[in-house]
LOPA-230841 format. One record per residue (C-alpha): x, y, z. Coordinates in steps of 0.1 Angstrom, whole numbers. Layout:
residues N
BATI,X,Y,Z
...
//
This chain:
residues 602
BATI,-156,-945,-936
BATI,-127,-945,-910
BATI,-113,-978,-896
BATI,-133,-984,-859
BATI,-114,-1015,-846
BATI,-82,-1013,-828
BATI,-62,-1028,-804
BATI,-68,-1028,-766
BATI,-40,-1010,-743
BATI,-24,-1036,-721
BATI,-36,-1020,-691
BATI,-70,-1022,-701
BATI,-68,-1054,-715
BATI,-57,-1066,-678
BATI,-80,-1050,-660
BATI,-111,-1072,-683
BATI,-90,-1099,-678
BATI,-89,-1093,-640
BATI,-128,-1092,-647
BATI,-123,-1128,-648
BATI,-96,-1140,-622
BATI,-100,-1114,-597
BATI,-135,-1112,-583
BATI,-123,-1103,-547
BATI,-95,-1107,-518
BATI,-102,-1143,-521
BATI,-92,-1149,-556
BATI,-54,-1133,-549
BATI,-52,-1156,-523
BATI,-62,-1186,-538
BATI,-40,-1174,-572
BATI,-7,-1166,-553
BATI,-10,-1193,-527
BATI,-11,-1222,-562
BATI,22,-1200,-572
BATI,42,-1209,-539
BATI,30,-1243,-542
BATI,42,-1249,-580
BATI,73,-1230,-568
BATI,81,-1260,-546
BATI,73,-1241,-510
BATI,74,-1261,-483
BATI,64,-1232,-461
BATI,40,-1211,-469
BATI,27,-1182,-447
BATI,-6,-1161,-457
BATI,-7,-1123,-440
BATI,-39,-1111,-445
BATI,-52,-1069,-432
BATI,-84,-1058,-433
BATI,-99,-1087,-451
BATI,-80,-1082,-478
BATI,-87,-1047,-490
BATI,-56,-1032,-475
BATI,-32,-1065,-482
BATI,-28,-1096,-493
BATI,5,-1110,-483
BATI,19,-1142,-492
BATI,54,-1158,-481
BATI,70,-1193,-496
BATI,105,-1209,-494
BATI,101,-1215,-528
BATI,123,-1219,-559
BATI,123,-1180,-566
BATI,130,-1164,-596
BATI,159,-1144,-612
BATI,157,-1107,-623
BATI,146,-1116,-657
BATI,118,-1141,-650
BATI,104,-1118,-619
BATI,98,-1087,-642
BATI,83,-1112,-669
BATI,62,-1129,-649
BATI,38,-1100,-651
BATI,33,-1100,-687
BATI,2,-1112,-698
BATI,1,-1150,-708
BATI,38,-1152,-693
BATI,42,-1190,-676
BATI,68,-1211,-668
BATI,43,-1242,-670
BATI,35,-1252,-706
BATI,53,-1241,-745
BATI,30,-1259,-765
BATI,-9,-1270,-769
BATI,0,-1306,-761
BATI,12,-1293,-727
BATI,-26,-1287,-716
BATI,-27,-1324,-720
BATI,-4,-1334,-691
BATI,-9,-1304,-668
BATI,1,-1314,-633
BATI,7,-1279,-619
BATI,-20,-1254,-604
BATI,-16,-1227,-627
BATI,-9,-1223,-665
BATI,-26,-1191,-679
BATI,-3,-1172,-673
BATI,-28,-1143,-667
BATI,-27,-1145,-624
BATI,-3,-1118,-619
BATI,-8,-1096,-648
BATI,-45,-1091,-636
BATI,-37,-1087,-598
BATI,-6,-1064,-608
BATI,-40,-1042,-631
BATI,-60,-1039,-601
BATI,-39,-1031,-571
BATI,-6,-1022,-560
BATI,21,-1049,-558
BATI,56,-1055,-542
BATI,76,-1085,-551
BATI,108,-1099,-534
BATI,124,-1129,-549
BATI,154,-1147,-551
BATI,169,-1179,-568
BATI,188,-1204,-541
BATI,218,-1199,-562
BATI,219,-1158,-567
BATI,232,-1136,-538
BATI,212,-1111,-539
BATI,173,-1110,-547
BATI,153,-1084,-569
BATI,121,-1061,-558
BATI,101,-1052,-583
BATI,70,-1025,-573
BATI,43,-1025,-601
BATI,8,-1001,-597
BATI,-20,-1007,-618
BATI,1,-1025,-644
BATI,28,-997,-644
BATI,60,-1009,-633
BATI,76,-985,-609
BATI,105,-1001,-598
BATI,132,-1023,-602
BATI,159,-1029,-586
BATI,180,-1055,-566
BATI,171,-1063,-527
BATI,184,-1085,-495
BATI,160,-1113,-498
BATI,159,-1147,-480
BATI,153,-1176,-507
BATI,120,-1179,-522
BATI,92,-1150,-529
BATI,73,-1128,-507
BATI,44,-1108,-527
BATI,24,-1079,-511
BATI,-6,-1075,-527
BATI,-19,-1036,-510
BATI,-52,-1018,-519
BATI,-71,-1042,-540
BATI,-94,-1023,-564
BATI,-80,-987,-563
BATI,-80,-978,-590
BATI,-114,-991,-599
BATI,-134,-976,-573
BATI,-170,-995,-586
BATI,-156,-1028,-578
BATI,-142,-1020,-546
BATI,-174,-1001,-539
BATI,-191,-1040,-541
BATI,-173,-1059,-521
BATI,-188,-1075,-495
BATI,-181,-1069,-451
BATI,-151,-1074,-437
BATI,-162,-1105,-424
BATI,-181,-1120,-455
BATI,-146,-1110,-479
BATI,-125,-1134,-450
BATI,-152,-1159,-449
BATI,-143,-1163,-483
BATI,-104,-1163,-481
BATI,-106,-1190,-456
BATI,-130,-1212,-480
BATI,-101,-1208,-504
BATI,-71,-1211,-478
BATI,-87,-1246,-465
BATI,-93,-1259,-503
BATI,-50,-1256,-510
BATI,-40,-1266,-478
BATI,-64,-1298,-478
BATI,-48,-1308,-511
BATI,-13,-1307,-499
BATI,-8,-1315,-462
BATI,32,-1322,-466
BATI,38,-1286,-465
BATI,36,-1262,-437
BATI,5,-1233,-438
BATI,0,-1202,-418
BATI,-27,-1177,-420
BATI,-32,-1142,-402
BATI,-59,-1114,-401
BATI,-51,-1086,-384
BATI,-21,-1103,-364
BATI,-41,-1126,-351
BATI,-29,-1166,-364
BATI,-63,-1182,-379
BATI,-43,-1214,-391
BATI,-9,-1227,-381
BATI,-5,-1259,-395
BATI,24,-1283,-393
BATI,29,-1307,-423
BATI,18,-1344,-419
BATI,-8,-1370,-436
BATI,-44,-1363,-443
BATI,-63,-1373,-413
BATI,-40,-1347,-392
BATI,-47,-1319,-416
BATI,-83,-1329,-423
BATI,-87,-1324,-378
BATI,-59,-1295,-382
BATI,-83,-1277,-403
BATI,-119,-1286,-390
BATI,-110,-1291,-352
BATI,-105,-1323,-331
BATI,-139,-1336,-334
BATI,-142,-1341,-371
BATI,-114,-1374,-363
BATI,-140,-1397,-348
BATI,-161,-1390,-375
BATI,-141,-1404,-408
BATI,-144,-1431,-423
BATI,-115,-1439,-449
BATI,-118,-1451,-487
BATI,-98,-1464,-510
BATI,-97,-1477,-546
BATI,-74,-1487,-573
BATI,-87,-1489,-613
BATI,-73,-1487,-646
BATI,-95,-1456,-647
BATI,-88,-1439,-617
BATI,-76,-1438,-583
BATI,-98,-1431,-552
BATI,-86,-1422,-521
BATI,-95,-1401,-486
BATI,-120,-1399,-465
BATI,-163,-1398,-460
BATI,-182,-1387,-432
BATI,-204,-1411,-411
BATI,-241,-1406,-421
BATI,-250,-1393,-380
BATI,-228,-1362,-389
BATI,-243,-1352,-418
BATI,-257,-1315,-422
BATI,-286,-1297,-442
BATI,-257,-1268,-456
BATI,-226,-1276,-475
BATI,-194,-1266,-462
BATI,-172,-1301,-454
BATI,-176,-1313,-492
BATI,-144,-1313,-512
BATI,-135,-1332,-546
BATI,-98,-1330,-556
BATI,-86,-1340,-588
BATI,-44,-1348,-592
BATI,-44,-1325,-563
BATI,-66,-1296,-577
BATI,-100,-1286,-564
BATI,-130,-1291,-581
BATI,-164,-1284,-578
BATI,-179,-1313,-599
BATI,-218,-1315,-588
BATI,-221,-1352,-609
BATI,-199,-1366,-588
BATI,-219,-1352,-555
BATI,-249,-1366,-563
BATI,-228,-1401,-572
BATI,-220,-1401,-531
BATI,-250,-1390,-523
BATI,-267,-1422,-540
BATI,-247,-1443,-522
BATI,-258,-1426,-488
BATI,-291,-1434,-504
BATI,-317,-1448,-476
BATI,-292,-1442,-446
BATI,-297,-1401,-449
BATI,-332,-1383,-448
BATI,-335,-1365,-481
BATI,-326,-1330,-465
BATI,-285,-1341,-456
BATI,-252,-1338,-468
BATI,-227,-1363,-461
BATI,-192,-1346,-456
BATI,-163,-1359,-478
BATI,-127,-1357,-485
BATI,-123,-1378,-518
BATI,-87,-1375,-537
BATI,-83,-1391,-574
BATI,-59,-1398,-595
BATI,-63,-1396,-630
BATI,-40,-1395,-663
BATI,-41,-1355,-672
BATI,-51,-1366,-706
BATI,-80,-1376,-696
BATI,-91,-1348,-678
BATI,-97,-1310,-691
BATI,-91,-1283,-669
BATI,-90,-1251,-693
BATI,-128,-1248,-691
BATI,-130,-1223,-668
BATI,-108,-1189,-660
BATI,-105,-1202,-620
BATI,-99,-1239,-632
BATI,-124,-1255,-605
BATI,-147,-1265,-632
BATI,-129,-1299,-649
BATI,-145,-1325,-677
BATI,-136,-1362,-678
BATI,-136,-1379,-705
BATI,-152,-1413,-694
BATI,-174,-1393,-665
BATI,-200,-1422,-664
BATI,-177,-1449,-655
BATI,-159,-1431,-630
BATI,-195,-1424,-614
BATI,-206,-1456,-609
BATI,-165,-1463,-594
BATI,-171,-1435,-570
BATI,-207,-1447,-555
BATI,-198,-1480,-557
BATI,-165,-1470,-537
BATI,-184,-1451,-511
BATI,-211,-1481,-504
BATI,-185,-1506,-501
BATI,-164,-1482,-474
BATI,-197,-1480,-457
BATI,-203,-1514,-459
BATI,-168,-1523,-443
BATI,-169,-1497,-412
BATI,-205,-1515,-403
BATI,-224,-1483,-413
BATI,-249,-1505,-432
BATI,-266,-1525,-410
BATI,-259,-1562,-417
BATI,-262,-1596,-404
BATI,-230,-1619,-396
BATI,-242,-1655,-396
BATI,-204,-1664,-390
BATI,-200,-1648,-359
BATI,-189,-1669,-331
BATI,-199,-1649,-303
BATI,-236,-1647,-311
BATI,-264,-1647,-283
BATI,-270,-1682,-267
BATI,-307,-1689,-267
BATI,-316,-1709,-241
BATI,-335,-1742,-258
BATI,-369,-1752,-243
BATI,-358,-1784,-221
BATI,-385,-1813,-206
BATI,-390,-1797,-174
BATI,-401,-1762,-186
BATI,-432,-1747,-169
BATI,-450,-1731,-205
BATI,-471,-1697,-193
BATI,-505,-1710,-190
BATI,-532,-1696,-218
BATI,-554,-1672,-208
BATI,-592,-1679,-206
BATI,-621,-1659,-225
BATI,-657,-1661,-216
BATI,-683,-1656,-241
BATI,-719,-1657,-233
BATI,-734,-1684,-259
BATI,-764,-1671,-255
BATI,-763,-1639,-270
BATI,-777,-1624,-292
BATI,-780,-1586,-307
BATI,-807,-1593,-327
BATI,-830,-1607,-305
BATI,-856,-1586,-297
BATI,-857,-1600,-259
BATI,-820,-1585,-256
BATI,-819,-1562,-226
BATI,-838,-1531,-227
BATI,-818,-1518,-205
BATI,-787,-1515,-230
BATI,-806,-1507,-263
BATI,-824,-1475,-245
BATI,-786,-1462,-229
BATI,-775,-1465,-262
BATI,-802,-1446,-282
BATI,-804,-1420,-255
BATI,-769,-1412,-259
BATI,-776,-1404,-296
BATI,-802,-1382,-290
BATI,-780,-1363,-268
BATI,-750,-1362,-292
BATI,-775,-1350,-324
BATI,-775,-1313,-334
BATI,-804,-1296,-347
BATI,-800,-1282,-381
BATI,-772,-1305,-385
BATI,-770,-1297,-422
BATI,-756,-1265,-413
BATI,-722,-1282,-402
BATI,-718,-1288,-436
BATI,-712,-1261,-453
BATI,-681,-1263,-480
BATI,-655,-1236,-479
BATI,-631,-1235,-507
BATI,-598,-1226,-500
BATI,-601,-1185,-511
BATI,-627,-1186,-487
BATI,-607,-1202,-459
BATI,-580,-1178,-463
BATI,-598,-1145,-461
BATI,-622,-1155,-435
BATI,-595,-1171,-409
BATI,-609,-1176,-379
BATI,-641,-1164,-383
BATI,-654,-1192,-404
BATI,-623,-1221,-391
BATI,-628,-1238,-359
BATI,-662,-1249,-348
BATI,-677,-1240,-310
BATI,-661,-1266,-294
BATI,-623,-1274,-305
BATI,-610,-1307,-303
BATI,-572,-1311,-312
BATI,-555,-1344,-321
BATI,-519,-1352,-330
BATI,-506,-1371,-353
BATI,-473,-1391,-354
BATI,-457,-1361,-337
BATI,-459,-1341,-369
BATI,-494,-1328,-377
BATI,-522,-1312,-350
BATI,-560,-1321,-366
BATI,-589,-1306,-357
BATI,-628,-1305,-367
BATI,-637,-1274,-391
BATI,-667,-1264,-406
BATI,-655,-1274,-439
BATI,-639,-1310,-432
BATI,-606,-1316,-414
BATI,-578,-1291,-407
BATI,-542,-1302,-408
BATI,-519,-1279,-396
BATI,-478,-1289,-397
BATI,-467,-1280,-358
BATI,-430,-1270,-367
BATI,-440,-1251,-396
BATI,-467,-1229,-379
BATI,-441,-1228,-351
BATI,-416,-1210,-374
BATI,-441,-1189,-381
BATI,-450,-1174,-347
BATI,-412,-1171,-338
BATI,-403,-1153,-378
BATI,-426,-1128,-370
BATI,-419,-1127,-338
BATI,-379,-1121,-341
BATI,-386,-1096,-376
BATI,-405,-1075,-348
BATI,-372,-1080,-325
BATI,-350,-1068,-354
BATI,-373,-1042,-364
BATI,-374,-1024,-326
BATI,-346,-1037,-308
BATI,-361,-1050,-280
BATI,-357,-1083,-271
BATI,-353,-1107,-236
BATI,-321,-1126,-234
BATI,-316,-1153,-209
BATI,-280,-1157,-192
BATI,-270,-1195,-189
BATI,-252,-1203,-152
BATI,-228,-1219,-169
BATI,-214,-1205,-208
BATI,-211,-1230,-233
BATI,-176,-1229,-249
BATI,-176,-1248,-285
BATI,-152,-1252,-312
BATI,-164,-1241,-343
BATI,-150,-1240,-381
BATI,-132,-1204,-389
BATI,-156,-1201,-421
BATI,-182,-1204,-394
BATI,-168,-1182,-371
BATI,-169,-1156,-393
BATI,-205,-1161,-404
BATI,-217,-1155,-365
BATI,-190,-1123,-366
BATI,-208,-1112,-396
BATI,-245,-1118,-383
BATI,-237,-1107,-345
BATI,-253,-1071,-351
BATI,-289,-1092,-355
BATI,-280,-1121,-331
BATI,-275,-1094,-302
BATI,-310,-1079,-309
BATI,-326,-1115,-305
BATI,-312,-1121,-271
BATI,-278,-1141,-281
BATI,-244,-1130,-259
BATI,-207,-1144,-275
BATI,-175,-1146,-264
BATI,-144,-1150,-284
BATI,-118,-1170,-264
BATI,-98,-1175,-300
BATI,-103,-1177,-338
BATI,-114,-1216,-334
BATI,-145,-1210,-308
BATI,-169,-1192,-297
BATI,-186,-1189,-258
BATI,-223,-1188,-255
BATI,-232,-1167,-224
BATI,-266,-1154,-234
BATI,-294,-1170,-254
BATI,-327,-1156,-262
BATI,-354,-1161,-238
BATI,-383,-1184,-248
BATI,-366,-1207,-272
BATI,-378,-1246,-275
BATI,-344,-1260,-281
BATI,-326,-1258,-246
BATI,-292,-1267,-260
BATI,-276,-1236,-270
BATI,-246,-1252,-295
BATI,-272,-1273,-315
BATI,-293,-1240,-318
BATI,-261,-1222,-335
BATI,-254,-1251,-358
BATI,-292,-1249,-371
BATI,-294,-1212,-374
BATI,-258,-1212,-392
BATI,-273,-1239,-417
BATI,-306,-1228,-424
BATI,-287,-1190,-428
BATI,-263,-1205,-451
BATI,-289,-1221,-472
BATI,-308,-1188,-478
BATI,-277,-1171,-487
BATI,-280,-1172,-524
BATI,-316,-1163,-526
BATI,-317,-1125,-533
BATI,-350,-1115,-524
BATI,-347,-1112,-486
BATI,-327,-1091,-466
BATI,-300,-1100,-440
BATI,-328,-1095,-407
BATI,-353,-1116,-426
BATI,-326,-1145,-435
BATI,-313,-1142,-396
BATI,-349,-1141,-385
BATI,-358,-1169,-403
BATI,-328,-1191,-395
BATI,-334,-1183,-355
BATI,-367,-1194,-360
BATI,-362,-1225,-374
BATI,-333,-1234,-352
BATI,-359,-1222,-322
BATI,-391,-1244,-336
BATI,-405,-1270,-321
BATI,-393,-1302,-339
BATI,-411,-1329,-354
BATI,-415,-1359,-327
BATI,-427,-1339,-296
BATI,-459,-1349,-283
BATI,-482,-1317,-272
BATI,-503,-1317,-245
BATI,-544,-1302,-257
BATI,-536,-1269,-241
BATI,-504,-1267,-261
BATI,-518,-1274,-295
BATI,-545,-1248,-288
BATI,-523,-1227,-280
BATI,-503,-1230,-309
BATI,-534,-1224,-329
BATI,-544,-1197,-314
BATI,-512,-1178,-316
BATI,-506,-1190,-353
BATI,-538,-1172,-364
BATI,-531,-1140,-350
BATI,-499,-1140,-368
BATI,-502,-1116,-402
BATI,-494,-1145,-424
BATI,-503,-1181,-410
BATI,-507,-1198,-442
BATI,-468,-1204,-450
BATI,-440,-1212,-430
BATI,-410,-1185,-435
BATI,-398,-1205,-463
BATI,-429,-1200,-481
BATI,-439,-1236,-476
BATI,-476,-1239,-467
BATI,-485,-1243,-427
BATI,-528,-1250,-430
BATI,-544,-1277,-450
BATI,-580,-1287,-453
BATI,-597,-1322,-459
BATI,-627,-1310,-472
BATI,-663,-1332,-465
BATI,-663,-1337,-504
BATI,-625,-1354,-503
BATI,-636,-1376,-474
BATI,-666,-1384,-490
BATI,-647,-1396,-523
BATI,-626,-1423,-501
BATI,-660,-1443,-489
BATI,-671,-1445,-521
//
């Protein structure tokens, strides 16, 4: 029988390798921009056309490299960073594989210009799907510049499944503001299309933290810091009133390296613990220090995925770090029975006039048992039952089970005359024939607007109403580029933008109807309840945008209706084709059955 294993080509081996590394524009970014960083850039510019696809350019002041090291640094598992395995033990730099520019160099075309401080001249190297196809020296300034051009090429399946131009720079931006976070002493720039997304001077923190998510993320941090044997914690947390329902302003850094460590999350979530509704997600910037041996970061080909070794303790360090910054910045309310300049409370002094007690007559003489009690009330009293009893009152009675109750609707729901009652703001109650129905007012709300705005979509007709005076707000580029991405299905639901710059977006035109009358809190809703239904795979892009516009258009929990508003509401939410569950799939309609009630008297 002939021999059947044999050794993988290098190109091929690269391209399976670039499987793992290079999922999209993104991932050339994020790999080339660590490079210029280990190189020791102190000024590093990011050139970005057509999200991506047509280049990725990046530009450092760097160390560069001589002719030798240039053309080697393409080889598979080629690296400058460690010789031996006890080198992954103290690993201080972003990269290490050695497999980032073999698998970009497999999958697209590259140019490289580099050159050493001490060499005159630099060297160009031009390699296409891992064939080198030229070499030669070049004028250079110190440092590297590496053009990444026409990602996917020659594998026209992958490049087939990447994502909208705006979606693939959504995701280059996520990566661009994870670097630049973690090392604000050196200069960033980023550009799409010439057009500057970033320009950001180096400085501390704070000033990139504001450079990157606009001015008014400044008021809003609060500062921690701790020192242990274990580990060293340092940054910044949000305060809990600007919390959010969608990540996006959440970033763990480890010896300056992004990680996505989801124990850790729910560490400084616990300590937000009975100062955030269940729903929200405090924003945080938390740096720490720890010895490299005690960390692993070669679990994962993208090496955002890191194990500690002692992950318990540092838990409780981190939640216990978080409470006490809260604690110290007054977040947790507390009482100071030190302070000096406490209330003075006047003391009750011999000459005060006391408010005199009121008075209560009571008749003595009463009695409700007596039959001489007045005739007069006993016979109002029984008359007004007699006019308040039914005949076949049995009838009223009559159980529905819950099958029942949602196949029959209307028919067999609300009795002759409809009473409504609300409760706490939340839930409208009304008398059925089966018991007591509960319906959840923002829930059935969503409802009537989802199917609503999915007819929108669906016909393109839709009422927009122009406000006097446009609403200019800054917003997050990442966000940005979610509205440019979703503007198509925005249009058709009444909204009009405006974009002054790459950092904010003017609101001339709203859709007509809505309950929320603020037009930037209704963005900020629909962008988090769209982000939140981005991973789930079993709706389309209308129904995601119509069911984010409908819950940032709801009417939310805590507004008192009026009886002809409730009715109103119930009305409408039965004539909808599905009133039983909210867009979400949560349920709208419950029923207290007679039975139930019965059970609680017992």
């Amino acid at each position: 029988m002939a021999d059947v294993i044999k050794l993988l080509p290098d190109s091929v081996a690269n391209q399976i390798a670039a499987g793992e590394v290079i999922q999209r524009p993104a991932s050339i970014v994020k790999e080339l921009m660590e490079n210029s960083v280990d190189a020791g850039g102190k000024n590093i510019k990011v050139i970005i056309k057509d999200s991506g696809k047509t280049l990725v350019q990046i530009i450092d002041d760097g160390s560069g490299m001589s002719e030798t090291d240039a053309r080697l640094s393409f080889e598979r598992h080629a690296t400058s960073k460690i010789t031996t395995a006890q080198d992954l033990f103290a690993i201080r730099t972003k990269g290490f594989r050695g497999e980032a520019l073999a698998s970009i160099a497999a999958v697209a075309m590259v140019e490289l210009r580099t050159r050493k401080k001490e060499n005159e001249t630099g060297t160009l190297i031009i390699i296409s799907g891992s064939k080198v196809e030229s070499q030669e020296p070049c004028s250079s300034p110190e440092g590297s510049s590496f053009s990444v051009k026409n990602l996917f090429f020659n594998i026209p399946a992958r490049r087939k499944f990447l994502k909208s131009d705006n979606t693939e720079m959504r995701h280059i931006v996520n990566e661009f503001q994870k670097i630049v976070l973690a090392h604000p002493d050196i200069r960033f720039s980023l550009y799409h299309n010439d057009s500057e997304v970033y320009n950001l001077p180096s400085g501390n923190l704070r000033q990139r933290i504001v450079g990157v998510f606009g001015k008014q993320i400044n008021q809003e941090l609060i500062t921690i810091d701790t020192e242990t044997t274990l580990v060293s914690i340092k940054g910044f947390i949000g305060k809990p009133e600007t919390a959010r329902r969608t990540y996006g302003e959440q970033f763990f850094f480890v010896n300056n390296r992004f990680m996505k460590h989801p124990y850790f999350h729910k560490a400084v979530s616990e300590a937000y613990q009975n100062i955030l509704p269940a729903e929200a997600i405090p924003s945080y910037f938390i740096f720490m220090e720890a010895d490299p041996a005690s960390i692993d970061v070669n679990i994962h080909p993208t090496k955002t995925e890191i194990k500690f070794e002692d992950e318990r303790a540092i838990w409780q360090i981190l939640m216990a770090s978080v409470r006490e910054a809260l604690g110290r910045f007054n977040i947790v309310p507390s009482i100071d029975f030190d302070n000096e300049a406490l209330v003075d409370i006047p003391v009750k002094s011999s000459s005060s006039v006391l408010p005199e007690m009121p008075g209560i007559k009571i008749n003595t003489d009463f009695n409700p048992f007596d039959n001489e009690a007045p005739e007069s009330g006993r016979q109002n009293y029984f008359d007004r039952f007699e006019r308040e009893r039914s005949d076949n009152w049995e009838k009223l009675f009559t159980t529905l089970n819950k099958d029942e109750i949602e196949t029959r609707q209307i028919e067999n729901i609300a009795e002759t005359t409809r009473k409504f009652f609300h409760i706490k703001g939340k839930y409208i109650v009304c008398s059925v024939i089966s018991g007591l129905m509960l319906i959840d007012q923002k829930r059935a709300h969503e409802r009537i607007l989802y199917e609503r705005y999915s007819d929108c979509l669906s016909n393109g007709r839709s009422v927009s109403q122009v406000d006097l005076f446009p609403l200019t707000i800054e917003m997050n580029p990442s966000d940005l580029l979610l509205i440019k991405e979703i503007e198509e299905e925005l249009v058709l639901l009444g909204f009009r933008f405006l974009y002054p710059d790459n950092k904010s977006i003017t609101i001339k035109g709203r859709p007509s109807g809505t309950e929320n009358s603020d037009p930037g809190e209704m963005i900020e809703i629909l962008l988090e309840d769209y982000k939140n239904s981005l991973a789930d795979p079993s709706s389309g892009a209308k129904e995601k945008v119509a069911a984010a516009m409908a819950a940032a258009s709801a009417i939310q929990y805590g507004k008192p209706l009026s009886s002809e508003e409730m009715e109103n509401l119930f009305d409408t939410l039965f004539a909808c084709r599905a009133p039983n569950y909210s867009p979400k799939g949560k349920p709208v309609i419950t029923i207290i059955t007679l039975e139930e009630l019965d059970k609680r008297f017992k």
